[in-house]
Structure formats: C-alpha cells, structure tokens
C-alpha positions in Angstrom: 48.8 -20.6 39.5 49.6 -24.8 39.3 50.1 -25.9 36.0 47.1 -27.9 35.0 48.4 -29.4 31.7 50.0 -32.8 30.7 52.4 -33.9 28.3 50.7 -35.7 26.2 52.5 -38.5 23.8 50.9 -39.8 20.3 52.2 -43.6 19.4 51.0 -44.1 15.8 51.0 -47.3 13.7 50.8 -47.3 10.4 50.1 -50.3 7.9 50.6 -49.2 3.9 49.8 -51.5 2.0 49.7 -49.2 -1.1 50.9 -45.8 0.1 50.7 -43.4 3.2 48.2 -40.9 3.6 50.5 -38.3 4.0 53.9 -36.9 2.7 57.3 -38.0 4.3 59.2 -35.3 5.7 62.4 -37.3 4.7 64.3 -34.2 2.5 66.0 -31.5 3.9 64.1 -29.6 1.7 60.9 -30.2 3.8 62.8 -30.2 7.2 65.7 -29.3 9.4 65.6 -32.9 10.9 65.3 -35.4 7.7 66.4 -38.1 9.8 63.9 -38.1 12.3 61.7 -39.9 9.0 58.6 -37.8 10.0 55.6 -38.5 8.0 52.7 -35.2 7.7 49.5 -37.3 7.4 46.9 -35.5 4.9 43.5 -33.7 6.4 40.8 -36.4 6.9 43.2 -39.2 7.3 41.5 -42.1 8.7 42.7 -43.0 12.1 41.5 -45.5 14.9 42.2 -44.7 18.8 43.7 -48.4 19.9 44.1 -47.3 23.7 45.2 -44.5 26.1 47.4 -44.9 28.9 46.8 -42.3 32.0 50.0 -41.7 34.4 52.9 -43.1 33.0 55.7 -42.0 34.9 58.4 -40.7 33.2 62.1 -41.8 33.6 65.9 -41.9 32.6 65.0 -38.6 30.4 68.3 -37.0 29.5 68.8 -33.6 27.9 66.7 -31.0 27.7 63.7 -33.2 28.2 65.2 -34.1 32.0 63.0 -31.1 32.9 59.9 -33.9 32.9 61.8 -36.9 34.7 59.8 -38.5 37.5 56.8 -36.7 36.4 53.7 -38.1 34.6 52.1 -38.4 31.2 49.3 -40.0 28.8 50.2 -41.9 25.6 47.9 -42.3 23.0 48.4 -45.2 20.8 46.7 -44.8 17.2 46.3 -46.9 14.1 46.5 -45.7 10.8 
C-alpha cells in the first residue's frame, strides 16, 4: 500500500501587542526542550490562514529528518 500522506509544516506569526494567547513552554518544568521557546496557544485562539504553499521540495535535511530529503511537502503560514 503507497503512502498517501504529506508532511505537513505550520509557519506561525505572532504579533503581541499585550500578551500571547497561549502559555510559553519556556521552563523545564513544562518541557524536555525549553530552548526550543515553544508557545501552547489557548483553545479558540484566533488565527488567520495567510497562504499555503503545495510541493515544496525538501533539501540539505541532516539527521534523523534526512529520511524526507528530496521529497515534498506543504507549509502553512498563519497569523496570530
């Protein structure tokens, strides 16, 4: 059976003007990875699809992610 899925990449951008809608994952008490700065935006979040880009090729990916090199994926962009 071919695999039908594609990775799929989310590209947010946030303005906070006040605060985030969300909590930032920026403790090791919330995460294994507190440098990555990951941000867990809140249920109901308002978010705006700016554009999606179908078949971007994939390339120079090192590690374990050279598993996808050469092959194809869509990125969403979004605005917070």
């Amino acid at each position: 059976m071919e695999e039908t899925s594609t990775p799929t990449l989310f590209v947010f951008a946030c303005q906070n003007y006040d605060r985030i809608c969300g909590m930032t994952m920026n403790n090791e008490a919330y995460t294994a990875y507190p440098s990555e700065a990951e941000v867990l935006l809140t249920e109901g979040c308002p978010i705006n699809v700016l554009a999606v880009d179908y078949g971007v090729k994939i390339s120079n990916a090192l590690g374990q992610i050279g598993f996808y090199n050469g092959k194809e994926m869509t990125v969403v962009h979004l605005f917070h």
